[in-house]
N, C-alpha and C positions, 0 to 999 in steps of 0.2 A: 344160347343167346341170353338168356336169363343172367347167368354171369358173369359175362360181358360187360350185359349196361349196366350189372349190378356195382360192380367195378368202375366204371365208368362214372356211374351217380359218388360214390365214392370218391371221387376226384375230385370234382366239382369247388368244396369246401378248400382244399388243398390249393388246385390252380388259383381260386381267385382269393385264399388268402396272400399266396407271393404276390399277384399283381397289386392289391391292396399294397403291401409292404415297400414293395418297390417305388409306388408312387408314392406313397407317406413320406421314404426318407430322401428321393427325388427334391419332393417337393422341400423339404429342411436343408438341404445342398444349398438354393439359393438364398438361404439366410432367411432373416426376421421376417414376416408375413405382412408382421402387424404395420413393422418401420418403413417396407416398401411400398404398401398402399397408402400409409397415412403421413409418411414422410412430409415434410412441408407447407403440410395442411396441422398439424398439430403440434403443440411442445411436445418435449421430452417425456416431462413428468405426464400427461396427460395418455401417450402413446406408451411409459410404461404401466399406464393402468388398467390402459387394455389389453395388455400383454398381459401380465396379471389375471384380469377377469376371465381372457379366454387360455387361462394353465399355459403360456409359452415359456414363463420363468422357471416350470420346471423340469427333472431331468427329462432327457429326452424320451428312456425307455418307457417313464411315468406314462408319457405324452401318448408315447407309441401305444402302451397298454389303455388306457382312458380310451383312445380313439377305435381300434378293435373292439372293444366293451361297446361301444359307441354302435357302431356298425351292427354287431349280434345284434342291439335291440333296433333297427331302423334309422338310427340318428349317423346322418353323415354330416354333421357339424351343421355351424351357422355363418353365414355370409357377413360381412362389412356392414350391410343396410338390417342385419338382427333378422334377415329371414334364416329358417328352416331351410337347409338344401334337400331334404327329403320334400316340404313343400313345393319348393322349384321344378326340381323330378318330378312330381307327382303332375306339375302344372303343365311343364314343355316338354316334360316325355313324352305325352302321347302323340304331338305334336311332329315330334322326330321318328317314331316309331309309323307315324302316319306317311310322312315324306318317304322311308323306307321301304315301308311296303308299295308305293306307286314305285318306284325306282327299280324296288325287282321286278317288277311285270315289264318293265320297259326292258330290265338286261335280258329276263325268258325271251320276250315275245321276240326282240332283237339278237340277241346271240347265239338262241339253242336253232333257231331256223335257218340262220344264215351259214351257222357252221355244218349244220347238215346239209344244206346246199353246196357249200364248198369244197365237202368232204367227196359228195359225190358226183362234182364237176372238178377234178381234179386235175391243177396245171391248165384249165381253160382262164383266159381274158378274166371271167367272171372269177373264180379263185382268186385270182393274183388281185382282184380288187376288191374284193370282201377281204384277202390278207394285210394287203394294204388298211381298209378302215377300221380294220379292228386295231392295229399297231398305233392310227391317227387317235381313234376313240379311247385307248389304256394311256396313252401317253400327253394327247392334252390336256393341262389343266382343267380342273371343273370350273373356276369362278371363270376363266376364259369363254368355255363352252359356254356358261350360262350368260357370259355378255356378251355373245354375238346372237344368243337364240332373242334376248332380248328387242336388242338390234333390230332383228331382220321382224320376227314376229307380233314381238310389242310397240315398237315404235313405226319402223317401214309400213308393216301389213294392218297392224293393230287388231290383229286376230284373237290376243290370247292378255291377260292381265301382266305386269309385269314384277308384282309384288304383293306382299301379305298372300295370307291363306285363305283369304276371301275378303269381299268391299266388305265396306267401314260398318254400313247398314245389315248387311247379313251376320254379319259378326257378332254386332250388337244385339240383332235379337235370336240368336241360337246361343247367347248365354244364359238366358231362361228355360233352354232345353231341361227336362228332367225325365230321367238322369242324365244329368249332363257327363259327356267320355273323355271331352277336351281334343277327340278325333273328330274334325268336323264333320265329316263325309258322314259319320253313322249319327251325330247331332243333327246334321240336316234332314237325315231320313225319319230321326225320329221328332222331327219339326213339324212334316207330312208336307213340303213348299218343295215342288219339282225345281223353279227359280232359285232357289237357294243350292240346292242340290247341283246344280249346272252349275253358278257362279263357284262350288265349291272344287267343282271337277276341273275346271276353266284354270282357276287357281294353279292347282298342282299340275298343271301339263307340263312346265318349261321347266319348272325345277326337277320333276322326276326324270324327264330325260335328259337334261345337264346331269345327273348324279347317275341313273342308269345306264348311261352310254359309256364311263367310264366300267362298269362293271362286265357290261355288254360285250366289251373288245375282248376282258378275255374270256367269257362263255365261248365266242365265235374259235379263238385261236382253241381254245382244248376241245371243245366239239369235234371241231374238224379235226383236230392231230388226232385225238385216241379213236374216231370213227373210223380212219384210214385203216389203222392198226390192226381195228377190229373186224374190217372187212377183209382182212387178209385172213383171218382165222379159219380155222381146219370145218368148224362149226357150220362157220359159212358157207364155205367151200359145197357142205355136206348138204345143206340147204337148198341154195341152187343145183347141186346135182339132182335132187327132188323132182330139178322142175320148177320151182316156186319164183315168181317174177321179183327182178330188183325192185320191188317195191317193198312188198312182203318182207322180203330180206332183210333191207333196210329197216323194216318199220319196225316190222315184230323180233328181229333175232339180233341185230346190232346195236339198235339205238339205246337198247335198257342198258347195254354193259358199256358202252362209253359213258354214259352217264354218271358213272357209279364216280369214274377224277371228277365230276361237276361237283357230286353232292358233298365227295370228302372237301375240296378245298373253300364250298359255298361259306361258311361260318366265317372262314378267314377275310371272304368278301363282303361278307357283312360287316364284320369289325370296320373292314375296310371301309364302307359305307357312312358308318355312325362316325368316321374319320372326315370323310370329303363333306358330310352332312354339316361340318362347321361352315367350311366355304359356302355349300350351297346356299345354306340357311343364310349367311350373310349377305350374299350376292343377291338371293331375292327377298332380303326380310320376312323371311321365313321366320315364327317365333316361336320356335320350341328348344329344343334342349342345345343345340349346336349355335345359335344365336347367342341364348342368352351363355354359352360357355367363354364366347368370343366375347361379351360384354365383361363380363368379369375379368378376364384375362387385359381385357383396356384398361380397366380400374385396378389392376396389379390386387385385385382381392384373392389370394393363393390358397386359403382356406375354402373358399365355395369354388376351388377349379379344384383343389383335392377331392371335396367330395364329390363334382359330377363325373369326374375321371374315374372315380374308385368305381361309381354307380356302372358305369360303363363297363369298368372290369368285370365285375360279376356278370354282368349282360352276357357279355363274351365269353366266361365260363361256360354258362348254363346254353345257352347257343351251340358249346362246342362239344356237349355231352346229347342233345336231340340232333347234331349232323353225325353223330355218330352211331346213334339209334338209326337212324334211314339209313347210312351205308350200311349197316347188319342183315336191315330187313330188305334190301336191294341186293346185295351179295350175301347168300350164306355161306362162301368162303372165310366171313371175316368172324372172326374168335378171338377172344384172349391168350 
């Protein structure tokens, strides 16, 4: 196993140098950066001084190498407005990392029970409509999902906030938190205001289940398929001849080994995540990293969407080298 993840870590630098790459010269396909954001708003001479200041007049490879230099040391360039996109990162990542992590608990606590349920009420009413919602839940839109949850819950019921990560006033004063994590949920705890802590949980309800529900659908669908699978197994077979109740069976001898397609392809829904997490974050002015990606991406600023895309990329690297350490340590079938 040793040499496996050893290998593995190994990679790491590799995968998320090509995605780096690919998005660099991606983003040089659509032409000048400088001319598209500032077109119309500047002269000529003035847009090419910026072009200039920020190295586009020279070659491209120059460009390419500077910008990897760049990266080694932390610097994923500078935005239109002269911020740091390593600042921005720094500011609304944790912000998106925080909507992330509610949005898995919402696809676990949703997909891995339902599909166990379905798995083992097989071709009942109840299957056929848990196969149904998980097809409904992968295939609707999220900014859809999050504006009927709005809809029904924020406006109809007014049960639940329908924007921001918290009111205006809790906001305000868990920016004096110290140390401040820019996660509100663990700002608020260490704020020591139960009220704040609620307003902050109240917040993330509708967005994490607008963005988990998408993910949910397919926990449910591969749950259930590889449990079916699994139940057929000789193992199984062997288990129940024991004696041992469908319970048991189920719980202790099947469920770990269908698990194992959840955890390989989980990485891939994560990405998948920090993707829908633009919409979500838009849909409920959400302010972390998928927001303000979307804001930049409005002001045609392609230098600060390089670098929070690039940030992304390594994300999803390193994400895809620790889902591969747990499927090792949950199957030791898997070797190099």
């Amino acid at each position: 196993m040793v040499r496996y993840l050893g290998v593995r870590l190994l990679l790491i630098p590799l995968t998320a140098w090509i995605l780096v790459t690919v998005v660099f010269f991606l983003m040089r396909v659509i032409g000048d950066p400088i001319s598209a954001a500032m077109g119309g708003r500047m002269t000529q001479e003035q847009i090419e001084i910026r072009k200039e200041e920020a190295g586009l007049n020279r070659p491209i490879l120059t460009q390419y190498w500077e910008y990897i230099s760049g990266l080694l040391h932390g610097d994923f360039g500078q935005a239109q407005d002269h911020r740091q996109i390593s600042d921005v990162i720094a500011t609304y990542g944790a912000a998106t990392l925080e909507l992330v992590f509610w949005a898995l608990l919402v696809a676990f606590a949703v997909g891995i029970p339902l599909g166990r349920y379905a798995a083992t009420h097989r071709d009942t009413v109840a299957d056929a409509g848990l196969r149904l919602f998980g097809i409904l839940a992968y295939a609707a839109p999220v900014f859809f999902v999050g504006l009927l949850l709005k809809l029904l819950f924020g406006v109809k019921l007014g049960w639940l906030p329908v924007s921001g990560r918290a009111g205006v006033n809790v906001e305000l004063q868990l920016q004096h938190v110290s140390p401040k994590t820019n996660i509100l949920f663990i700002d608020a705890i260490l704020y020591g205001d139960t009220d704040y802590l609620i307003d902050v949980v109240k917040h993330a309800v509708l967005p994490a289940i607008a963005l988990g529900l998408l993910t949910a659908g397919v926990f449910l669908r591969l749950v259930r398929i590889n449990l079916i699978q699994t139940l057929r197994s000789d193992y199984v077979d062997a288990a129940r001849a024991r004696g041992l109740s469908a319970r048991v069976v189920t719980g202790r001898h099947a469920v770990r080994n269908a698990m194992i397609p959840i955890v390989t392809v989980m990485g891939m829904y994560i990405a998948m995540m920090l993707g829908g997490a633009v919409l979500t974050e838009t849909t409920f002015e959400w302010k972390g990293l998928g927001f303000q990606l979307a804001e930049y991406l409005k002001a045609r600023d392609f230098i600060a969407v390089q670098g929070i895309v690039a940030f992304i990329a390594v994300v999803i690297a390193v994400m895809s080298f620790f889902v591969d350490a747990i499927v090792a340590l949950i199957d030791p079938r898997v070797r190099f």
